[in-house]
N, C-alpha and C positions, 0 to 999 in steps of 0.2 A: 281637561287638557292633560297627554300625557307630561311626563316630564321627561327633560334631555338627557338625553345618555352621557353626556358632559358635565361637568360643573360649570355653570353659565356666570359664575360670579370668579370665575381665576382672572385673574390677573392677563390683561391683553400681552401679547409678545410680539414684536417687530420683528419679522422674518420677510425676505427676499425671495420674488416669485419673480418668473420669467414667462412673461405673457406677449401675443402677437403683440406688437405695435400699433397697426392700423384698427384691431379690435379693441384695444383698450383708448383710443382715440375716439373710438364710434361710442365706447360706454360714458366715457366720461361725459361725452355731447349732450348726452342721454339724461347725466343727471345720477348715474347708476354708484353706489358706494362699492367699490370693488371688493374693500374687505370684509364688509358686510356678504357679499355674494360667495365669496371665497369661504368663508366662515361657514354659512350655510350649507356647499355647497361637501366641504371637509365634514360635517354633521350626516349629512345623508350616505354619503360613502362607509364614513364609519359605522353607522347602524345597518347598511347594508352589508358589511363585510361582517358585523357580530351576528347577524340573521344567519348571514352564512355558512360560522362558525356553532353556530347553535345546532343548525340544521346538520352539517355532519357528524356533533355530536348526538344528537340523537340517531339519527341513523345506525352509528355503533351501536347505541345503547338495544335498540332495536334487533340488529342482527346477533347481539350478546342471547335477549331476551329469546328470539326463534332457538336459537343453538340450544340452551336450558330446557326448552320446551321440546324439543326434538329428541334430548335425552333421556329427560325425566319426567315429561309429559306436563299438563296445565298446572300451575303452580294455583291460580284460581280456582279452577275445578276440583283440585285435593283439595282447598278452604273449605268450597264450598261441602265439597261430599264430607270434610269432618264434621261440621256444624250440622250437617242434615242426620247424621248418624245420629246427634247427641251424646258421644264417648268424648272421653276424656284424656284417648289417647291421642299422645304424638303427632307429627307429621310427619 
């Protein structure tokens, strides 16, 4: 199981949400714990939006890495080709 991107043990906070009327009428009929759903709901969003936020940075990190490579050519490929030399020179 992973674990939450939250600390699941803070401290609950009483905050003011503004919901349809006639749908929180139909959940409640339901049985449905609002905050509960709310809660979970605030969990997905935020792991979607750090997905997010991941994802463009790597994308820079990526378009950083092409630029380098476009300058000075495979950063890999010099490792590689100094280690196959066997020298002990530099990079």
């Amino acid at each position: 199981m992973r674990a939450a991107p939250y600390d699941v043990k803070a401290a609950k906070q009483t905050v003011s949400l503004t919901i349809n009327s006639d749908l929180y009428a139909q959940a409640r009929r339901f049985g449905v714990n609002a905050s509960q759903v709310a809660e979970e709901a605030l969990a997905q969003e935020v792991a979607r939006r750090n997905a997010e936020r991941l994802r463009e940075e790597v994308g820079k990190d990526l378009k950083a890495l092409d630029a380098y490579e476009a300058e000075h050519g495979s950063f890999a490929e010099m490792a590689r080709q100094h280690y196959q030399s066997g020298t002990d020179d530099a990079l």
